[in-house]
N, C-alpha and C positions, 0 to 999 in steps of 0.2 A: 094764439098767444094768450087770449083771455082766459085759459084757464091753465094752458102748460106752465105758465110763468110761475103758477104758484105751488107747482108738485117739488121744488126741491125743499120745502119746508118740510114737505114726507121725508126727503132725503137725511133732514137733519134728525131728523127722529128717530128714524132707521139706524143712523152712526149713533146718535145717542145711548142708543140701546143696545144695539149689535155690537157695539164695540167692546166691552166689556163681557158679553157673553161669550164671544168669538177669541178673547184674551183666557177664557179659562179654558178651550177646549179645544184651540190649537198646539199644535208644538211652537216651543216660545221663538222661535225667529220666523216662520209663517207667519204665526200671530202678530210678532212686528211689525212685518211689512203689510200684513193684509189689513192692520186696523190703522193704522198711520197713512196707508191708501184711501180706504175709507172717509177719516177723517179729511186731508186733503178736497177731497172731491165732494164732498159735503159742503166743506167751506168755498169752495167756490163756485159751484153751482147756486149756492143760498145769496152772495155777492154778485155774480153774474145776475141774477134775479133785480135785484133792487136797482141793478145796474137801467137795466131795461125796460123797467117802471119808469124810472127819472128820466130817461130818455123819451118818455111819451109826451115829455112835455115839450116837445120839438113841435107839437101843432098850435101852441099859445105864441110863440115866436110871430113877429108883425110880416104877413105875407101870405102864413104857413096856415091860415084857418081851413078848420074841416066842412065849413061849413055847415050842412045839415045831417051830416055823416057820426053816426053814432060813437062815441069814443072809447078805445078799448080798455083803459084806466080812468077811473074818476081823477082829476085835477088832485084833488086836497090830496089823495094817496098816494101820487105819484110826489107831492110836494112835501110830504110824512115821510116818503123812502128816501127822501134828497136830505131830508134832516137827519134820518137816521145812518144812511151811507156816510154822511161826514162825521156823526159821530164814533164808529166805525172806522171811519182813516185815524180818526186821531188815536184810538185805541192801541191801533196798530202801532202807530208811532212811538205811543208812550211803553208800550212792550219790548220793543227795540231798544230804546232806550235803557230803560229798566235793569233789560239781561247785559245789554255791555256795560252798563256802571257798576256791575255787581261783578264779571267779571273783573274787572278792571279793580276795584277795589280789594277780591278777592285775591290779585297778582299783586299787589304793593303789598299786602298781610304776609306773603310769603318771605321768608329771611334772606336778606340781600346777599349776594352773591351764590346762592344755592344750585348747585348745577346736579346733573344727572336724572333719570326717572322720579325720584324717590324725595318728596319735601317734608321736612319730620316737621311740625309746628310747637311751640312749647305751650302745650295748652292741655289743662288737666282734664278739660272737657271732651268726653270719647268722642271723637269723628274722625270721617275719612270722606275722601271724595275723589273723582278725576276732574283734572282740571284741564280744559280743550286749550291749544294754540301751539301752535309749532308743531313737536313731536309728541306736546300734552304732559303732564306730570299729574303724578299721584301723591297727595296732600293727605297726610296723616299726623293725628296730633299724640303727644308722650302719651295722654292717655289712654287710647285706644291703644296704644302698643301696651301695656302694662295690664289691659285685660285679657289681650288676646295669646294663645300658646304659641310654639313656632310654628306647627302645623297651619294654626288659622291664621297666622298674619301669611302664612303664603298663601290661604284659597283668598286673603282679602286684596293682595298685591294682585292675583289674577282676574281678580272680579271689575277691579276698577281698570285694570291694563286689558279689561275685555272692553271696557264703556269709550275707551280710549281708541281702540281699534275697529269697532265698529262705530266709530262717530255719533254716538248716542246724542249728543247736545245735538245735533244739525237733527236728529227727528223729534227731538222735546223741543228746540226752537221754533220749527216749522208746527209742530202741533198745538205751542201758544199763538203764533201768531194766525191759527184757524178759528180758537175762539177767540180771540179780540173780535175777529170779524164775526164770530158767531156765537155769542155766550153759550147758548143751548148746548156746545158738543165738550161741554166740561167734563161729565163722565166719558169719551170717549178717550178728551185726552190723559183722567186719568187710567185708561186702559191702554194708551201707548206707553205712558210711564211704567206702568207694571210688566208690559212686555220687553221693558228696557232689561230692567232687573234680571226679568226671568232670562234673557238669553246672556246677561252676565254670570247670574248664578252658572248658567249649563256649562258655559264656557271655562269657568274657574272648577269645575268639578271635571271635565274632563283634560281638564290640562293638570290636575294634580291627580287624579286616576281615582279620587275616594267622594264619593258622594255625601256618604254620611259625614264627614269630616268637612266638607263644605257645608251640609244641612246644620253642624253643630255649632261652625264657626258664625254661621248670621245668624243661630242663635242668639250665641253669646255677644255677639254688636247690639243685637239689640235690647236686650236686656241692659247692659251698660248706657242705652240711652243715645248710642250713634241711630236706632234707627225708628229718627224722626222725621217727617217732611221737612227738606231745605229745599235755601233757593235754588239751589243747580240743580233741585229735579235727581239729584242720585241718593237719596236718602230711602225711609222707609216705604214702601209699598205692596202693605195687604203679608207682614214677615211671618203670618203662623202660614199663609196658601202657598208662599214660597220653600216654608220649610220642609210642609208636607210633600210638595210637589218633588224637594230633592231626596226625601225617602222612596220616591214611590219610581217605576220605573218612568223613561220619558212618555210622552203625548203620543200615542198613535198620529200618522199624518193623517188629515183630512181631507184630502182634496176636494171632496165635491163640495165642504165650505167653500171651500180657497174659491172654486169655480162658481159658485154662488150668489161670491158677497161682490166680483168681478164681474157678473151677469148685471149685479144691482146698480154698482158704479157705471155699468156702458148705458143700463137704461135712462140711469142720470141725464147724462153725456148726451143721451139721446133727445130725451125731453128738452134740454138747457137748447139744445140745435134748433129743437121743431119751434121754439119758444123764437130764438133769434133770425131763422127764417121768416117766421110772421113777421116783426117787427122789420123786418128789410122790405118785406112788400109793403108794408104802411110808408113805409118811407117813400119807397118808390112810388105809390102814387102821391103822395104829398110834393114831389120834384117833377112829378110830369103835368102838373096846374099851373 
């Protein structure tokens, strides 16, 4: 345990970094799920850790002395991860938070009684977004319809009616709520976000059948200024890699990435085990004294 306990910090480095590499060089829904896996199991392997730290202080407990028996965390460290793991819950909390008030505020901004797919906003300011809950609606304001042709308000209707049917929000929620608990996988999450796009773009290019026409249409959004980072997380991300990416043919698949970064996550899995075995047998002999 003394030293497994501390390799998923490798882990978060690993996603740090990998995650983002692994966004520009898989095809974009591989890439989605393989770096939003990734991330995941980062964040909880690096949690699980500090978890187990703080738990060593189960031998200060009146009873539970190790007596002469060496300790396999210093005191102060495991009492440094107990401040920082509650730092950490609250993170989390306030994230939770955050996303449903924004939701929520974002659904009262919509025009009362508005029904059907489609929310027009009367707002000169170009944006668009999917907006998650029920069957989900797509929120677009006069402005954005006023730059966009017919053509591209339909690659932009199927772009956001893609974020909507793959439940894009439920993988940028889960990928926030992995750095609350882990600042460090902030580039990975933004490499989930980017993989959001990229498989809305594919998707809004093959449901209208013209690629270039999709390429030109997120142009033109973002040039009028819709694409900037919002809070929903459906806004701008990396729009000249996304544009090239839809001139260019799709991503060859990878698999032996896929197979790879899936090796890296079991090793995780593996370490966080051999890490929590140890710590059941300190336990155990601390209950048979």
């Amino acid at each position: 345990m003394r030293f497994a306990v501390y390799l998923p910090l490798l882990a978060t480095v690993l996603a740090a970094g990998g995650g983002p590499w692994l966004a520009a060089r898989l095809p974009a829904r591989a890439g989605l799920w393989t770096v939003t896996v990734g991330v995941v199991v980062a964040a909880a392997a690096s949690t699980w850790s500090l978890m187990l730290l703080v738990a060593t202080l189960v031998d200060e407990l009146p009873g539970w002395e190790r007596d002469a028996d060496p300790e396999p965390v210093p005191d102060a460290l495991a009492v440094g991860c107990a401040g920082l793991l509650a730092l950490l819950c609250y993170r989390v909390a306030a994230a939770v938070h955050r996303r449903r008030r924004l939701y929520r505020d974002v659904r009262a901004a919509c025009p009362a009684g508005a029904h059907g797919e489609l929310v027009v906003l009367a707002d000169d300011e170009p944006r668009a977004f999917a907006l998650p809950g029920g069957a989900g609606r797509i929120v677009v304001s006069t402005g954005m319809l006023r730059v966009l042709g017919p053509g591209e308000r339909r690659v932009l209707l199927a772009h956001e009616r893609a974020h909507l049917r793959g439940r894009h929000h439920l993988m940028l929620g889960l990928a926030d709520l992995c750095v609350a608990l882990n600042p460090l996988l902030v580039p990975a999450r933004r490499a989930v976000a980017f993989c959001c796009e990229r498989v809305a773009d594919e998707n809004a290019a093959a449901e209208i059948g013209d690629r270039e026409l999709t390429a030109r249409a997120l142009a033109v959004a973002a040039l009028a200024g819709a694409a900037r980072p919002d809070d929903l997380g459906f806004g701008d991300h990396a729009v000249l890699r996304r544009v090239l990416a839809l001139r260019s043919a799709p991503a060859p698949a990878r698999p032996g990435l896929v197979v790879a970064a899936g090796a890296a996550c079991a090793a995780v899995a593996g370490v966080e085990l051999d890490a929590t075995v140890a710590f059941a047998r300190l336990l155990a002999t601390l209950l048979s004294r």
